[in-house]
C-alpha positions as CSV (number, residue, x, y, z in Angstrom):
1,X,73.2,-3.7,89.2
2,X,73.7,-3.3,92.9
3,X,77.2,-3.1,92.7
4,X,77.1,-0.6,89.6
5,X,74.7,1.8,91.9
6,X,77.2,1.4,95.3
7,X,80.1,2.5,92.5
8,X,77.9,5.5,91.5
9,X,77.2,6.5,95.2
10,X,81.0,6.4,95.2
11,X,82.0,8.4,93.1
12,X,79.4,11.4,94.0
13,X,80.7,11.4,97.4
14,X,84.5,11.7,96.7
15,X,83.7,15.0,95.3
16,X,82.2,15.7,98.3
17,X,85.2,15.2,100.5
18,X,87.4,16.8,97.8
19,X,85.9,20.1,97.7
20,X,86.1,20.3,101.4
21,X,89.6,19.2,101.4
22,X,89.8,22.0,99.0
23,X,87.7,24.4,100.5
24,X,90.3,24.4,103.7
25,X,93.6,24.9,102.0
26,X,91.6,27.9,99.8
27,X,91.5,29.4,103.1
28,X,94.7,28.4,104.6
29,X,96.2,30.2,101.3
30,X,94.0,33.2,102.4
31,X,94.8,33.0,105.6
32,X,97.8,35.6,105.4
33,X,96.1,38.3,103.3
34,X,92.7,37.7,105.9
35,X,94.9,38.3,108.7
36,X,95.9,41.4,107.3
37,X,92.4,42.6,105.8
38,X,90.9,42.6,109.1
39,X,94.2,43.4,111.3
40,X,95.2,46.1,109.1
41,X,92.5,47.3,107.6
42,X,89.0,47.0,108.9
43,X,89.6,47.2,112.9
44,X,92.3,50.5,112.3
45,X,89.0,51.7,110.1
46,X,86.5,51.2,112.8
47,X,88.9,52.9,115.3
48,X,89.3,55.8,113.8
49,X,85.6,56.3,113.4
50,X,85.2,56.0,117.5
51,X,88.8,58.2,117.5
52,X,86.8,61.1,115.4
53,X,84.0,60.9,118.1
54,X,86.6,61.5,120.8
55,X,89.2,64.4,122.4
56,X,92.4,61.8,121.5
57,X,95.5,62.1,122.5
58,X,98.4,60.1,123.9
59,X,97.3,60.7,127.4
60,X,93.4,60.1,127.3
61,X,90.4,59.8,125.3
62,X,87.5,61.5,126.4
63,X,83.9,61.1,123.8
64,X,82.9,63.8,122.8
65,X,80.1,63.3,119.9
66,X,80.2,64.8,116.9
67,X,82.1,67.9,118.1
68,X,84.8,67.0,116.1
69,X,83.1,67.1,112.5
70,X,80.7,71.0,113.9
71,X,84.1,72.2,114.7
72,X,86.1,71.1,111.4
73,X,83.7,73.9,109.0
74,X,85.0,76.7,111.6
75,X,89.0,75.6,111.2
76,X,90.3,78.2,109.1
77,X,92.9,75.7,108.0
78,X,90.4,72.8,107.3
79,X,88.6,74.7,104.5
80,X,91.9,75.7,103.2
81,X,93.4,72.3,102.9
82,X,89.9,71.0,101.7
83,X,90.4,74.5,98.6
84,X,93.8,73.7,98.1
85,X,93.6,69.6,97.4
86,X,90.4,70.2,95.6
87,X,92.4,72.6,93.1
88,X,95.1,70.3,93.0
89,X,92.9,67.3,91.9
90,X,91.0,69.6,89.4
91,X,94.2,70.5,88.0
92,X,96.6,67.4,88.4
93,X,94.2,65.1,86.8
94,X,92.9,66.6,83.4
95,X,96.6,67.5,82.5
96,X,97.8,64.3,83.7
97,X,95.2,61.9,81.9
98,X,95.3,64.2,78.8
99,X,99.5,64.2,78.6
100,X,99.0,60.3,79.0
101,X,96.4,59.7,76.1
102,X,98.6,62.2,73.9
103,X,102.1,60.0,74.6
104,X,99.8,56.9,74.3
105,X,98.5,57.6,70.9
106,X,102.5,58.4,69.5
107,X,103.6,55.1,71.4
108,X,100.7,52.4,70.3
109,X,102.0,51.0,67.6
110,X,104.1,47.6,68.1
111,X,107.6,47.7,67.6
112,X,111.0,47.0,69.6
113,X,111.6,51.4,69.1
114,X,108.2,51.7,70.3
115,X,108.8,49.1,73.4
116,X,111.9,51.3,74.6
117,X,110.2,54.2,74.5
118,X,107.5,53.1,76.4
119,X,109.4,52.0,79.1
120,X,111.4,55.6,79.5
121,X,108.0,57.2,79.7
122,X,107.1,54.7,82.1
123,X,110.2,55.1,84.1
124,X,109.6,58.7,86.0
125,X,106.1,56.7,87.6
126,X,107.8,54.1,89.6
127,X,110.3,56.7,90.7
128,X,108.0,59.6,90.6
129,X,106.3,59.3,94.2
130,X,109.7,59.0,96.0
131,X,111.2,60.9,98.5
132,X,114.3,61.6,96.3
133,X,112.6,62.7,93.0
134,X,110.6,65.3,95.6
135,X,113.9,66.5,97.0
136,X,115.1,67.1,93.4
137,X,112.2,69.0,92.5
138,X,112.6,70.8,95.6
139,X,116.2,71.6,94.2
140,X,116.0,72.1,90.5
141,X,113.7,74.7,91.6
142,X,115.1,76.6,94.4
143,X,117.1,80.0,94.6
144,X,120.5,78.3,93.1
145,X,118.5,75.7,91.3
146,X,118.8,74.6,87.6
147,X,116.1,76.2,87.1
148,X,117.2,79.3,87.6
149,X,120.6,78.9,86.4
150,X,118.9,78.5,83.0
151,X,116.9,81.8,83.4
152,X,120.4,83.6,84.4
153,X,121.4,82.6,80.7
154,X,118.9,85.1,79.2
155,X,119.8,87.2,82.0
156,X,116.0,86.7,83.7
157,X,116.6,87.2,87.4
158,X,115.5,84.0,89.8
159,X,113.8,83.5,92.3
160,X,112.9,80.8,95.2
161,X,109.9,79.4,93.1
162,X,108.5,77.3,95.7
163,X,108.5,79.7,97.9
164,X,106.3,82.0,96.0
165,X,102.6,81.6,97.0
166,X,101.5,82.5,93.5
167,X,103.5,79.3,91.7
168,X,104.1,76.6,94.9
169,X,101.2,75.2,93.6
170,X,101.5,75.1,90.4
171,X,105.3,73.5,90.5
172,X,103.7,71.1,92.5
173,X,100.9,69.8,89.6
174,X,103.9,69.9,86.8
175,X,105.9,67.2,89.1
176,X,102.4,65.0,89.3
177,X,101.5,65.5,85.5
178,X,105.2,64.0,84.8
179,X,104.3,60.7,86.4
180,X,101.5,59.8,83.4
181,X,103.3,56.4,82.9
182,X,100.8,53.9,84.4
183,X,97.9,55.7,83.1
184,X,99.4,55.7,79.7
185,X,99.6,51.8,79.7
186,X,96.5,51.5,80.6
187,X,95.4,53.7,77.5
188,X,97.7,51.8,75.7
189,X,95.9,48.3,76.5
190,X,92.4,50.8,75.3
191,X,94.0,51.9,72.1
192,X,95.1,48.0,71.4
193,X,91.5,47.2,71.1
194,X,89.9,49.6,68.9
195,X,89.3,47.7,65.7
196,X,91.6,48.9,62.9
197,X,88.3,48.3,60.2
198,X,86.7,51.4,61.8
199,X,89.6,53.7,61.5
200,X,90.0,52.2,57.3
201,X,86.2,52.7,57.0
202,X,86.0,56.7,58.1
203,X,89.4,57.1,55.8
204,X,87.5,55.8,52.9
205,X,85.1,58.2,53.9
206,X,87.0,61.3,54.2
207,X,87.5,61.4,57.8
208,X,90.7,63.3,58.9
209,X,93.0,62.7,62.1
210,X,90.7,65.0,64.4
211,X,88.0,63.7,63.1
212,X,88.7,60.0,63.7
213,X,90.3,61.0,67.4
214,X,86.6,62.7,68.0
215,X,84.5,60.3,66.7
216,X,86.1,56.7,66.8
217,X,89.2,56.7,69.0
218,X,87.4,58.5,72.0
219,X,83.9,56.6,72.4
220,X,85.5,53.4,72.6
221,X,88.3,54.2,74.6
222,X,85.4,55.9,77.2
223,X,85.3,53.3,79.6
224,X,89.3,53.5,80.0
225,X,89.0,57.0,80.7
226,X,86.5,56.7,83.5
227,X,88.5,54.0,84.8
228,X,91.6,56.2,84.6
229,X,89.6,59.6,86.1
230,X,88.1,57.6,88.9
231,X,92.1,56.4,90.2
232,X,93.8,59.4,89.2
233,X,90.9,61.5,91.4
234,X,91.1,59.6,94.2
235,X,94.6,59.0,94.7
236,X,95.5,63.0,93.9
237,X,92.8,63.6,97.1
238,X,95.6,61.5,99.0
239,X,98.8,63.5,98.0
240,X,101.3,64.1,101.0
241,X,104.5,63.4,99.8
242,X,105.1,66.4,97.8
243,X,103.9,68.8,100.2
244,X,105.7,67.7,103.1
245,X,109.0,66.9,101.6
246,X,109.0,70.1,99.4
247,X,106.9,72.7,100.7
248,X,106.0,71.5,104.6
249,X,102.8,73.1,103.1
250,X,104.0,76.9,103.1
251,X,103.9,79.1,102.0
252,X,100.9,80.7,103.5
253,X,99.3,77.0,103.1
254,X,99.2,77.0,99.9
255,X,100.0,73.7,99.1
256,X,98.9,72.4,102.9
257,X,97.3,69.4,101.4
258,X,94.1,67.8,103.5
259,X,96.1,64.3,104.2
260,X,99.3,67.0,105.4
261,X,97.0,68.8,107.7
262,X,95.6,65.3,108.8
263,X,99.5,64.3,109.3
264,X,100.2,67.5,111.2
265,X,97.3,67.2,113.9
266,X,97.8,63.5,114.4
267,X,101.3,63.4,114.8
268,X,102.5,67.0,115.6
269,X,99.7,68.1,117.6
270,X,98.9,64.8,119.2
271,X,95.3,65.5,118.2
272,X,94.6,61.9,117.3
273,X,90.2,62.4,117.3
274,X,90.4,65.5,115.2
275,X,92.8,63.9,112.6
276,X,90.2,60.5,112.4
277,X,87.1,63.1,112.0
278,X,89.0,65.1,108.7
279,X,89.9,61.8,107.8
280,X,86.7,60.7,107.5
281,X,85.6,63.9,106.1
282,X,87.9,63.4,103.2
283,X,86.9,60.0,102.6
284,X,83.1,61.6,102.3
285,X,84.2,64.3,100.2
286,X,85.8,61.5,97.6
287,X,82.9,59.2,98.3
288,X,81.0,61.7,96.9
289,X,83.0,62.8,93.7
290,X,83.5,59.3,92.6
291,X,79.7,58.9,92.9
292,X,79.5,62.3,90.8
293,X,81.9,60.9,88.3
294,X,79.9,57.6,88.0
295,X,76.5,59.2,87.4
296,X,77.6,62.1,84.6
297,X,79.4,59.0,83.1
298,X,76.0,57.9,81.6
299,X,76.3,60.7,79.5
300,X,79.5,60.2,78.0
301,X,80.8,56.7,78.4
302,X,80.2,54.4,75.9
303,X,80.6,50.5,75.7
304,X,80.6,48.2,72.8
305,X,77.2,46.6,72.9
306,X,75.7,49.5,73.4
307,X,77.5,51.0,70.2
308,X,76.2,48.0,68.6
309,X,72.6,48.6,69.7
310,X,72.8,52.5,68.2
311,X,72.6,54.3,71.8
């Protein structure tokens, strides 16, 4: 009996040395990406907070308070950056997510046709964000563009489009809404989970196309939507390549994005505490839309159990 008890007392302590054993190399293996975390991201986010309280430059730093963020609602150029990303995200997003649901629903069904054509849809959003595609927008658009070479058919005079306060903008949101690809796999992966019994049920019942779209296919694809809004808005309050590569953010600032006026007073202007306090501003301003966002999506996001339960 003794011996059976020393075996049990054993055995509970090998896990013991086990899980510490284990416990170290989970960390070891973490090791890397903790390095990073904190060496890349939390101490360059702390230092820009104390940079946004200070007069920064290459030469000195000199604290000055909250001088930074009372002079920021005076800059001219501030509030138009903060009107002209705000327009952009109010227009990029809506077009983008709808184009993406709309190509989702003609591509969900499984087949190897279907799996080809997802892919070329796919295709423009790993290239989309790059430097070239930007300089070929820049080009299919410009004074000898295709663009214009295709107006000249119908004999429509051209015109340097991006350079045009009154469409910069605009030409700008139709390159963005062309990269739908990742949020149409992701609405893909939504529409793969509807059950198919609804859809046969409201058939037998009459229910047309619109009506099903309305009713069954939007509900329970909600929570992808949010999920979809929430990335799409936040990353469209970052945009920067498209407006320096193709505009420089002319003309007349029209498409002088927050993140390119941020770029422009850090590393033009050298004005490294003004730059961390607009920084910091934008991350508010998104802070607060993605909280707006969360709390009207009571109203209008629905999840299974809940269906289930008759909300």
């Amino acid at each position: 009996m003794i011996a059976f008890m020393q075996q049990i007392a054993i055995i509970k302590k090998k896990p013991t040395g086990n899980r510490s054993r284990q416990t170290v190399a989970a960390y070891l293996f973490l090791l890397p990406w903790l390095v990073g975390f904190f060496g890349y991201t939390c101490w360059p986010f702390i230092h820009s907070f104390y940079l946004s309280l200070t007069q920064s430059t290459l030469s000195e730093t000199v604290f000055i308070g909250l001088d930074n963020y009372v002079n920021m609602f005076s800059d001219g150029r501030f509030l138009k950056s903060l009107e002209v990303t705000t327009k952009y995200v109010f227009l990029s997003v809506p077009l983008k997510l709808a184009m993406a649901l709309f190509v989702a629903m003609l591509l969900y069904r499984s087949s190897f046709s279907m799996t080809v054509y997802r892919t070329l849809f796919y295709l423009p959003s790993l290239i989309g964000g790059s430097i070239a595609v930007a300089v070929m927008w820049r080009q299919i658009f410009g004074i000898d563009g295709l663009w214009n070479s295709l107006l000249a058919l119908f004999g429509i005079p051209g015109k340097a489009w991006l350079g045009q306060p009154d469409y910069a903008l605009y030409l700008l949101v139709l390159l963005v809404v062309w990269q739908f690809g990742s949020s149409m796999v992701i609405f893909l992966a939504g529409l793969k989970n509807v059950p198919a019994d609804m859809y046969e049920a409201a058939m037998i019942d009459g229910a047309g196309a619109v009506k099903r779209f309305l009713r069954i296919t939007l509900p329970l694809i909600s929570p992808i939507i949010l999920f979809n809004l929430i990335l799409q808005t936040i990353g469209s309050f970052q945009v920067f390549t498209q407006g320096y590569v193709i505009t420089k953010g002319g003309p007349m600032d029209e498409t002088l994005f927050a993140v390119l006026y941020i770029y422009e007073l850090a590393f033009k202007q050298q004005k490294m505490g003004y730059a961390s306090a607009i920084s910091w501003m934008l991350l508010v301003v998104i802070a607060v839309v993605t909280a707006v966002l969360f709390f009207t999506s009571k109203r209008w996001v629905y999840y299974e159990n809940e269906i289930q339960r008759g909300r």
